[in-house]
TORMAR-339792 format. One record per residue: x, y, z of N, C-alpha, C in turn; residue in three letters. Coordinates in steps of 0.05 Angstrom, whole numbers, padded with zeros to 5 digits, always signed. Each point is the difference from the previous one (the first is absolute). Layout:
N
XYZXYZXYZala ...
This chain:
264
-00100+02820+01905-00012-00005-00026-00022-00021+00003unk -00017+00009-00013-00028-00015+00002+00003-00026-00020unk +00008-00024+00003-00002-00020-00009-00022-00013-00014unk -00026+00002+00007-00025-00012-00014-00006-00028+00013unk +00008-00005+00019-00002-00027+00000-00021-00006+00018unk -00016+00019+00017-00024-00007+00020-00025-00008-00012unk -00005-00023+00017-00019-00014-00015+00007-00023-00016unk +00016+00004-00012+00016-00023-00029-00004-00029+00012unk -00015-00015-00014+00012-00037+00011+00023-00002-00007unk +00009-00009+00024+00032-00014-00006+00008-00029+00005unk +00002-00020-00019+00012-00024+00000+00027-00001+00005unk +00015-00016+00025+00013+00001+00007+00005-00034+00010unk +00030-00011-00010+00002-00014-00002+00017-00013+00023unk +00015-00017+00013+00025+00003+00018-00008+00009+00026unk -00019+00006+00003+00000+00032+00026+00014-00005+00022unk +00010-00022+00013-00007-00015+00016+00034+00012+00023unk +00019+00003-00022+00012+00006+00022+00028+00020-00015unk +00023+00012+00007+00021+00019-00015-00014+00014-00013unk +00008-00001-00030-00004+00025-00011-00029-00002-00008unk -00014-00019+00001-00033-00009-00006-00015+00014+00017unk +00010+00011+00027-00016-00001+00019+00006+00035+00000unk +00022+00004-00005+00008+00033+00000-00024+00011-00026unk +00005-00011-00016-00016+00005-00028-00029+00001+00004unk -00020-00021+00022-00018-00001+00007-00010+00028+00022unk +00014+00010+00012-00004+00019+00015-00001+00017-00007unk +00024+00006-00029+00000+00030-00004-00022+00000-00020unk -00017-00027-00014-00016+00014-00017-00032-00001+00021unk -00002-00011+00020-00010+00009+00019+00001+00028+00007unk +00013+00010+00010+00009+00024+00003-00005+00029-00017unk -00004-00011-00022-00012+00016-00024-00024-00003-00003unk -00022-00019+00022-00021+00002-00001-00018-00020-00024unk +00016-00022-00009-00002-00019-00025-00017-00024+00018unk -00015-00011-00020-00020-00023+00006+00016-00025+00005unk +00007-00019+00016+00027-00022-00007-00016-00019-00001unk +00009-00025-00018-00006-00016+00004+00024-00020-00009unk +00008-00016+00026+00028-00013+00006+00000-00024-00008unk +00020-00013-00011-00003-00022-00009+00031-00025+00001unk -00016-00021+00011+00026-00021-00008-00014-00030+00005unk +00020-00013+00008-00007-00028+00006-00003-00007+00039unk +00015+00017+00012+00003-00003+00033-00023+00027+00018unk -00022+00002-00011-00022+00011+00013+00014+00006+00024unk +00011-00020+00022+00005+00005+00032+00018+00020-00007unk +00016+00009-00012+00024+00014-00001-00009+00025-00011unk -00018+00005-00019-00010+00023-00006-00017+00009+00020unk -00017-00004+00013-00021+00007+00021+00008+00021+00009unk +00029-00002+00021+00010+00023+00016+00004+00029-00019unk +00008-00011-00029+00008+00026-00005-00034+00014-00011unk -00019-00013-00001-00023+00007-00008-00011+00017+00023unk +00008-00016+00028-00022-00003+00023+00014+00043+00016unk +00027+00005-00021+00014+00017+00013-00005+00024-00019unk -00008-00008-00026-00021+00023-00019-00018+00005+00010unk -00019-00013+00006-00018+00005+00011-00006+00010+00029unk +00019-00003+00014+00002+00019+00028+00007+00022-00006unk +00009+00016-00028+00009+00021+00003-00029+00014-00025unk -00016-00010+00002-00021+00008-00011-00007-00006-00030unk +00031-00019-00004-00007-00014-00033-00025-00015-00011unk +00003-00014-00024-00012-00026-00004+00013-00009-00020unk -00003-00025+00007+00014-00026-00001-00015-00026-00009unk -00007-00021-00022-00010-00021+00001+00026-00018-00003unk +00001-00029+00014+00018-00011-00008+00007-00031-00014unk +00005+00002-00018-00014-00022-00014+00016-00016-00024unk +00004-00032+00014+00011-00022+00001+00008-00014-00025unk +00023+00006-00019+00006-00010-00023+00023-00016-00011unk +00014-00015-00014+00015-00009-00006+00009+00014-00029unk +00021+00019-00004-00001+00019-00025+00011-00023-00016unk +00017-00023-00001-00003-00017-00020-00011-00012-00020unk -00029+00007+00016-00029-00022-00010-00015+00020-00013unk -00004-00004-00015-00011+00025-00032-00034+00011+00012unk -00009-00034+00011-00032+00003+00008-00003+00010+00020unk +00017-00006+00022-00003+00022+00026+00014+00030-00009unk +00014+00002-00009+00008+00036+00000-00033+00010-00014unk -00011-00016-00019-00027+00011-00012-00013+00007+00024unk -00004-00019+00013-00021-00007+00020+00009+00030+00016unk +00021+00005+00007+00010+00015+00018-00015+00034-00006unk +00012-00002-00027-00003+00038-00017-00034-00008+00013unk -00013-00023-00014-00031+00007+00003-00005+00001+00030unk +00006-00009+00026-00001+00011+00023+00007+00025+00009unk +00024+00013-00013+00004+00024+00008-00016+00016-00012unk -00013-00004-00018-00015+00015-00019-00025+00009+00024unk -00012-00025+00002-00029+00005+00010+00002+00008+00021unk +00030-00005+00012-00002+00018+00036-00002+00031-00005unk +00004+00014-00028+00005+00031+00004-00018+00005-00025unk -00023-00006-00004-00024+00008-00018+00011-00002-00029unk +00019-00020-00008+00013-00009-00028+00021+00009-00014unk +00008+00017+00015+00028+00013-00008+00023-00017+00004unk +00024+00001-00015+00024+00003+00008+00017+00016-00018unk +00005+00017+00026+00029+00020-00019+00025-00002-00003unk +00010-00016+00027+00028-00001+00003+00005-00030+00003unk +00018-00014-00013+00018-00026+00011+00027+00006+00003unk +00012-00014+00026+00020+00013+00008+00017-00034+00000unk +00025-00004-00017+00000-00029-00002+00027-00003+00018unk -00008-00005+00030+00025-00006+00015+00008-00030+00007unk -00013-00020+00008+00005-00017-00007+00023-00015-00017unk +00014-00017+00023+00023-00016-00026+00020-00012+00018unk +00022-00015-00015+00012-00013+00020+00034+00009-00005unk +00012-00014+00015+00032+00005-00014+00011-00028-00018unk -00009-00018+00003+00017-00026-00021+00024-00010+00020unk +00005-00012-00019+00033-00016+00008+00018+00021+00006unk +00018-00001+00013+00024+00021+00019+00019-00009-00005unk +00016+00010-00010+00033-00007-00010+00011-00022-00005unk -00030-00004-00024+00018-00026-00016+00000+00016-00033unk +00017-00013-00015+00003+00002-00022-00031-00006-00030unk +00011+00008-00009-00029-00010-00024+00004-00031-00002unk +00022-00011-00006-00006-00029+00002+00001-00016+00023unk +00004+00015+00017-00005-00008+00025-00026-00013+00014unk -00016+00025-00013-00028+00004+00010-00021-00024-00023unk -00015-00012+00022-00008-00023-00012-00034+00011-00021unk -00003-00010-00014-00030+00003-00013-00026+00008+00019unk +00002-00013+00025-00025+00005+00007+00011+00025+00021unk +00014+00011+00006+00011+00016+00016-00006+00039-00026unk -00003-00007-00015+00000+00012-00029-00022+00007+00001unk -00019-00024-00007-00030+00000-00013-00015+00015+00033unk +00016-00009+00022-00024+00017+00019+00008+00025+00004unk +00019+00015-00006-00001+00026+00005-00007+00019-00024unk +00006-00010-00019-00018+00011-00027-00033-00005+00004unk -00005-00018+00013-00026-00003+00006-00015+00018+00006unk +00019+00006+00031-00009+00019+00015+00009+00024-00006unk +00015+00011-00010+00004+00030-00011-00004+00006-00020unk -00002-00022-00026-00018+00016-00023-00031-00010+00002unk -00002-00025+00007-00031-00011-00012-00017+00017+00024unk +00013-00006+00024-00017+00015+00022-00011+00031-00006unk +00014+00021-00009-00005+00016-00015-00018+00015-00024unk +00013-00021-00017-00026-00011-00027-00032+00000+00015unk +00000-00023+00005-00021-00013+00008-00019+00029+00023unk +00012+00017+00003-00008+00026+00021-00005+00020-00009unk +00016+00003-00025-00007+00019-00016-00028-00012-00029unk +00012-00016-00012-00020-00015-00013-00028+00001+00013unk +00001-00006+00028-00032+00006+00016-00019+00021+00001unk +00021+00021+00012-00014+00035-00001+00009+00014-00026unk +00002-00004-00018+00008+00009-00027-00042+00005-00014unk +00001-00017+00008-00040+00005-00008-00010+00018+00013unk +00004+00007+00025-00008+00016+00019+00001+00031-00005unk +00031-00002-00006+00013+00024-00003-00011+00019-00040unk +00006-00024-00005-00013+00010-00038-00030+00011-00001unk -00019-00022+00016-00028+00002+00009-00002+00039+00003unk +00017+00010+00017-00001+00019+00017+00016+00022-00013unk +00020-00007-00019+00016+00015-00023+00015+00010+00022unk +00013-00008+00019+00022+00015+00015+00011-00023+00030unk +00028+00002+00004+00010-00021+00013+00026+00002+00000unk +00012-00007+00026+00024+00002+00002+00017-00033+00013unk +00024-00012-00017+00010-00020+00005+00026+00006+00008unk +00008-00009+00030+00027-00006+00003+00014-00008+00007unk +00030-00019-00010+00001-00028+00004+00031+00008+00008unk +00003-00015+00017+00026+00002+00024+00025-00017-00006unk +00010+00007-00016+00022-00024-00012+00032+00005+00017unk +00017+00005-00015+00030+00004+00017+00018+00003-00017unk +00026+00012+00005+00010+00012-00017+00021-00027-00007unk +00003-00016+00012+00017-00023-00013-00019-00010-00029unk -00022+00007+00002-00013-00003-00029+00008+00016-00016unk +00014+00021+00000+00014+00026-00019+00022-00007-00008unk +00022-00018+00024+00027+00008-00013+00006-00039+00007unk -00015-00015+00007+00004-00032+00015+00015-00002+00021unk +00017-00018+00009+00013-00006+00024+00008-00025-00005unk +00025+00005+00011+00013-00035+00000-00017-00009+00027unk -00006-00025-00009-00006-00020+00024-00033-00002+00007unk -00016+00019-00021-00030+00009+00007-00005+00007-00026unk +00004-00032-00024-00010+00001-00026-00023+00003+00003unk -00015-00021+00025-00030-00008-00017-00016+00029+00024unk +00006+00008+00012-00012+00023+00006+00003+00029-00016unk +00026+00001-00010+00003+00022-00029-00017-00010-00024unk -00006-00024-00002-00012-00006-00017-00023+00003+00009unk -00008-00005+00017-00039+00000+00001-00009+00042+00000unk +00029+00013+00022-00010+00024-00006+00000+00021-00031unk +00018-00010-00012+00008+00007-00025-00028-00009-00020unk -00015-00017+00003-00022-00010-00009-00021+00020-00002unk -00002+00006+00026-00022+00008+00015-00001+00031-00008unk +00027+00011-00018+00006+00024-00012-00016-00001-00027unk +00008-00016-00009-00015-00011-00026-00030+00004+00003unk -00013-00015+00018-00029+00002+00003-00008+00029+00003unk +00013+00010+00019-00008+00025+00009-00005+00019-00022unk +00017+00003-00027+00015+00017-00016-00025-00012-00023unk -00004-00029-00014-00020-00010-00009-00033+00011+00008unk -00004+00002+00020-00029+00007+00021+00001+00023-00005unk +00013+00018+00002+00002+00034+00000-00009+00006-00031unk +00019-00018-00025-00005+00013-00028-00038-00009+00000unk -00010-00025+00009-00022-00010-00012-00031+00016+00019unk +00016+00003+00027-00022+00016+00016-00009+00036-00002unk +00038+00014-00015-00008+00023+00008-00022+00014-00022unk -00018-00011-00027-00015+00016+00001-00031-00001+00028unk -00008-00016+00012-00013+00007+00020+00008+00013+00026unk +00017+00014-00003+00007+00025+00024+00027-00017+00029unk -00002-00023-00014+00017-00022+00019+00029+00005+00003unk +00016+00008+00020+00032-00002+00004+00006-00031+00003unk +00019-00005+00001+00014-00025+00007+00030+00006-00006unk +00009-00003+00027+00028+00012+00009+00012-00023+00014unk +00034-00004+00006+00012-00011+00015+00015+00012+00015unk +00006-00009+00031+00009+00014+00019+00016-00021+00001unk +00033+00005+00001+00021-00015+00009+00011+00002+00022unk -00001-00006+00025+00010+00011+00015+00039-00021+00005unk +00015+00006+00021+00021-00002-00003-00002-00013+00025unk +00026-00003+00018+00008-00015+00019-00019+00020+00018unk -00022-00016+00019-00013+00014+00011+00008-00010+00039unk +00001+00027+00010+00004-00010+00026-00018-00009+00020unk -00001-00019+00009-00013-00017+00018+00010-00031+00017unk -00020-00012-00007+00009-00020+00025+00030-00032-00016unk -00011+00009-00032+00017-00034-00024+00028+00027+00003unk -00004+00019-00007+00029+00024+00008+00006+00002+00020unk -00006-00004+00020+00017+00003+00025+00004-00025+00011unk -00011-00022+00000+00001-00029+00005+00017-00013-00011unk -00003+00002-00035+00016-00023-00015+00020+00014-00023unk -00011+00021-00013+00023+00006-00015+00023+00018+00019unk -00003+00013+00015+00023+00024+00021+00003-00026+00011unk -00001-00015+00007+00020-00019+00021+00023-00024-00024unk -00019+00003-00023+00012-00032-00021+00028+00019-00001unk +00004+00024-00021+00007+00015+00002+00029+00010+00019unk -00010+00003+00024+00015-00002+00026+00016-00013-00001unk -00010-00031+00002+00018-00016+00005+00014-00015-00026unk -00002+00012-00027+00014-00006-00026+00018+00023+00009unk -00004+00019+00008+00024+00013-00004+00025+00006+00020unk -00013-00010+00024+00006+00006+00024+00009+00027+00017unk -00035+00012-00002+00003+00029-00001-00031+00001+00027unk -00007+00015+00008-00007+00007+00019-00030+00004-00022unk -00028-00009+00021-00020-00003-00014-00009+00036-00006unk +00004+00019+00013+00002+00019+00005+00015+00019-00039unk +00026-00007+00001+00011+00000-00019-00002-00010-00022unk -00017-00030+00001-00009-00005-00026-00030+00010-00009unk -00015+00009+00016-00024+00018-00001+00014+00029-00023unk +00021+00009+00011+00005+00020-00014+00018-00005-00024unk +00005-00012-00007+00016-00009-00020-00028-00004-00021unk -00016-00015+00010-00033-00002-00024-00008+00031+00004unk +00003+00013+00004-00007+00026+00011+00012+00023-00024unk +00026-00014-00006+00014+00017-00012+00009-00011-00036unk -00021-00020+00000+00006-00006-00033-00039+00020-00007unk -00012+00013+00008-00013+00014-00006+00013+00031-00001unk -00009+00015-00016+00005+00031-00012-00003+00017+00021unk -00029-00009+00017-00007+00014+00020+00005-00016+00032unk +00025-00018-00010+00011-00002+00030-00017-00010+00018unk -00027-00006+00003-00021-00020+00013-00017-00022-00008unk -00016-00012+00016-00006-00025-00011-00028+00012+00000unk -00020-00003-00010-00028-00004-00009-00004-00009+00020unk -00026+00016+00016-00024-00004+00016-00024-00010-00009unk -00016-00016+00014-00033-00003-00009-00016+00024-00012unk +00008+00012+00019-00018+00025-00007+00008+00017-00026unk +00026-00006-00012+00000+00013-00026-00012-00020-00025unk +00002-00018+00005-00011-00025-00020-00032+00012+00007unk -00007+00005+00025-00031+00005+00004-00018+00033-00024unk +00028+00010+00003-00003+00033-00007+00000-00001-00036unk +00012-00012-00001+00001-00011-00032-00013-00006-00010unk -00018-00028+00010-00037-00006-00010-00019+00014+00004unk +00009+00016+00023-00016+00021-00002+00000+00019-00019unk +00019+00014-00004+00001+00011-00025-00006-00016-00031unk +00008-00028-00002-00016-00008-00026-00030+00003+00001unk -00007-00007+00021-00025-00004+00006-00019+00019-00001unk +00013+00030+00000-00019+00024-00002-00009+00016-00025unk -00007+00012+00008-00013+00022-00025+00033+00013-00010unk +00011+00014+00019+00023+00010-00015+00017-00011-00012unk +00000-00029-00002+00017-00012-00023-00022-00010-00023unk -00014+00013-00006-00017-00002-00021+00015-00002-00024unk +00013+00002-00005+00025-00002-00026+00018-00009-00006unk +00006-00022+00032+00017-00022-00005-00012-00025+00004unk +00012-00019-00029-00001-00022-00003+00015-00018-00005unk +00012-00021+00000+00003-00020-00010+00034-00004+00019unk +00011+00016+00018+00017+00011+00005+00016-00022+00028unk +00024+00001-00004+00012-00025+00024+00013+00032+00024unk -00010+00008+00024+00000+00018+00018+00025-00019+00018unk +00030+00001-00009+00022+00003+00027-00011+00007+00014unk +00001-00009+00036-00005+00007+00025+00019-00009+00015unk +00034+00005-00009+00024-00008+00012+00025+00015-00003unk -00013+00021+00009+00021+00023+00013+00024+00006-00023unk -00011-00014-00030+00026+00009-00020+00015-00029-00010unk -00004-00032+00001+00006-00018-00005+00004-00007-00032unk -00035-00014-00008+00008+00001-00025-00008+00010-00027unk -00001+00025+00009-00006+00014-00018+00025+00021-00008unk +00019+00004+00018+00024+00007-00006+00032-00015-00005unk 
C-alpha cells in the first residue's frame, strides 16, 4: 500500500535511541525528509549519520522541547532546510518520572518535571509547526503517549498524569486544526521490549516473585490479549500510519499499541 509519505518533512523528536530511533528509520525508509531533534546532538548524529548512508536525509538539530523559544527556533530551522515545509511532527520524546512511589510520595518537583517534559515539551512542538502546517492547509501530528495514560498505574501518578494530559492536547489540537487539512493523533504504545524491559522491570519482577527472569518475561507477556510484548517497530508502524495519506480520516484518536491491554 502506497502510503504518501515520499518527500514529506518529517519532525521527529527523541530520535536518538529505542523506539525514536526505530520510528526514525522507518519514516526514512518511506523516503520522508527528517529533521531530528533534541537536546544531546552527540547522540542523534549516529542515527542521522546511518540515514544517510542508506541514501536518506537527515538535518539534525539541537533543542530543548521545554523552552517555548527554542522549539520555535527549531520548526523555523527545519523549515528552511526543506524549502519551508513541514508536514509531519512525530512527538517521541519524553521521560518516565518517579518509579514506584505513591502520589504522595512523589515530591512537587519530581511532578512539575515530568509534566514538563511530556506535556509542555509537546505543546511547545506542536504550537511551533502548527503555522507551517495551516500556511500549507495540510499536516500531520503525532504524539507518543502510553497507555498508563488510559487506564493510570499505581506507583506512576505523575507519569499517568503527564501522559493523560498530553491526550487532552492532542484531542484539543485536532478539533481547532482539522479545518486546515491537519490530523493530530495519539499513539500509545504499551510495555515495549528493549533494553528498561529486559534490564529493570523482568528482573524487579523476578526477584519480587522469585520466579525465573525468563518466566517473569512471560507472565508480562500474558496480561496482553495477544500474548506478546510490543516491539519498536510496531510503535514505528503506527506513526506511520497516522502519519499518512490513508488515515486521512482519523483524528483526534488515542491508537493502543499493546497487544490488547487497555483497551480491553
Amino acid at each position: 500500500m502506497e502510503l504518501g509519505l515520499q518527500g514529506k518533512v518529517a519532525v521527529i523528536t527523541g530520535p536518538a535511541k529505542g523506539m525514536g530511533a526505530a520510528i526514525t528509520h522507518a519514516f526514512a525508509a518511506e523516503g520522508c525528509l527528517l529533521a531530528l531533534v533534541g537536546r544531546d546532538t552527540g547522540a542523534i548524529e549516529p542515527v542521522a549519520a546511518e540515514v544517510r548512508a542508506k541514501g536518506g536525509k537527515a538535518v539534525v538539530i539541537a533543542c530543548d522541547l521545554t523552552n517555548a523559544a527554542e522549539a520555535g527556533n527549531m520548526a523555523g530551522e527545519a523549515a528552511k532546510a526543506y524549502g519551508g515545509r513541514i508536514d509531519v511532527l512525530v512527538n517521541v520524546a519524553g521521560g518516565s518520572g518517579p518509579m514506584g512511589k505513591t502520589g504522595w510520595e512523589t515530591s512537587p518537583e519530581e511532578f512539575d518535571e515530568i509534566v514538563t517534559l511530556n506535556m509542555n515539551g509537546c505543546f511547545h512542538t506542536m504550537r511551533a509547526v502548527t503555522p507551517f502546517m495551516i500556511a500549507q492547509k495540510s499536516g500531520k501530528i503525532v504524539n507518543v503517549g502510553g497507555t498508563f495514560g488510559m487506564r493510570g498505574r499505581a506507583g506512576r501518578m505523575a507519569y499517568s498524569a503527564s501522559k493523560w494530559g498530553l491526550r487532552g492536547i492532542t484531542k484539543s489540537f485536532a478539533l481547532e486544526v482539522g479545518a486546515y487539512n491537519i490530523n493530530v493523533n495519539c499513539v500509545a504504545p504499551g510495555m515495549v521490549d528493549g533494553p528498561r524491559f529486559r534490564e529493570k522491570v523482568v528482573p524487579t519482577m523476578a526477584r519480587k516473585l522469585g520466579i525465573s527472569e525468563a518466566e517473569a518475561a512471560k507472565r508480562h507477556a500474558e496480561d496482553y490479549a495477544l500474548q506478546r510484548i510490543t516491539v519498536d517497530a510496531d510503535v514505528a508502524n503506527a506513526c506511520l500510519f497516522l502519519a499518512s495519506d490513508v488515515s486521512r480520516q482519523i483524528t483526534g484518536v488515542d491508537l493502543p499499541v499493546d497487544g490488547g491491554w487497555a483497551a480491553l
